[in-house]
C-alpha positions, 0 to 999 in steps of 0.5 A: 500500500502507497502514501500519497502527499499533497504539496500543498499542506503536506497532508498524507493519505494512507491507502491502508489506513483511507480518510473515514472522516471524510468517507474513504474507507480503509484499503482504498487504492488511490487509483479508485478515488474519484478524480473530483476527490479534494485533500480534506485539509486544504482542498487541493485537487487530486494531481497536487499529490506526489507519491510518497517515495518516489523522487520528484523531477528536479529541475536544473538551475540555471546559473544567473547573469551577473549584472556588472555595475554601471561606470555611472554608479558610484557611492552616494554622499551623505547629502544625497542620501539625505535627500534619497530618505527625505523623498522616501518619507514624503512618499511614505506619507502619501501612502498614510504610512506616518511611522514610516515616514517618521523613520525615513525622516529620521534617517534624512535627520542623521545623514544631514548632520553628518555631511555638514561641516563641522 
């Protein structure tokens, strides 16, 4: 007798043991579960079940472009964070996100102090 998992909440259904809750009876074979049978805790359909055991397909990665950084880049001064932090609170608060701004404000606060002379 197989055990069947379902990928989505890792519910395992037990030929031997069948779901009696939900009116499976002990010893049915997945095959004689109806097509429209639905996992009893997340509802996921039949095929979103796995064999228990058997490997699954494993797919092959791919390595991922390394992006070289533009000549343009370059580090941001002080002053220009501020005014990057001081934009990011404005739009915080236009999205009614008052703390957000509050911290962003208190960031622009810090770089400004730290870029003017002293």
């Amino acid at each position: 007798m197989d055990k069947y998992v379902c990928t989505i909440c890792g519910f395992v259904y037990d030929e031997a043991n069948g779901v009696p809750d939900v009116g499976v009876a002990a010893g049915t074979s997945w095959e004689d579960l109806p097509d429209d049978w639905i996992c009893p805790l997340c509802g996921a359909e039949k095929p979103e079940f796995e064999k228990q055991g058997e490997p699954t397909s494993v797919r092959e990665e791919k390595p991922k472009p390394v992006i070289d950084a533009s000549p343009d880049m370059q580090q941001l001064t002080p002053l220009e964070i501020s005014a990057l932090c001081t934009n990011l609170a404005k739009g915080c608060e236009k999205q009614y996100k008052p703390e957000e701004a509050a911290l962003f404000n208190e960031l622009a606060d810090y770089f400004k102090s730290v870029s003017a002379p002293t």
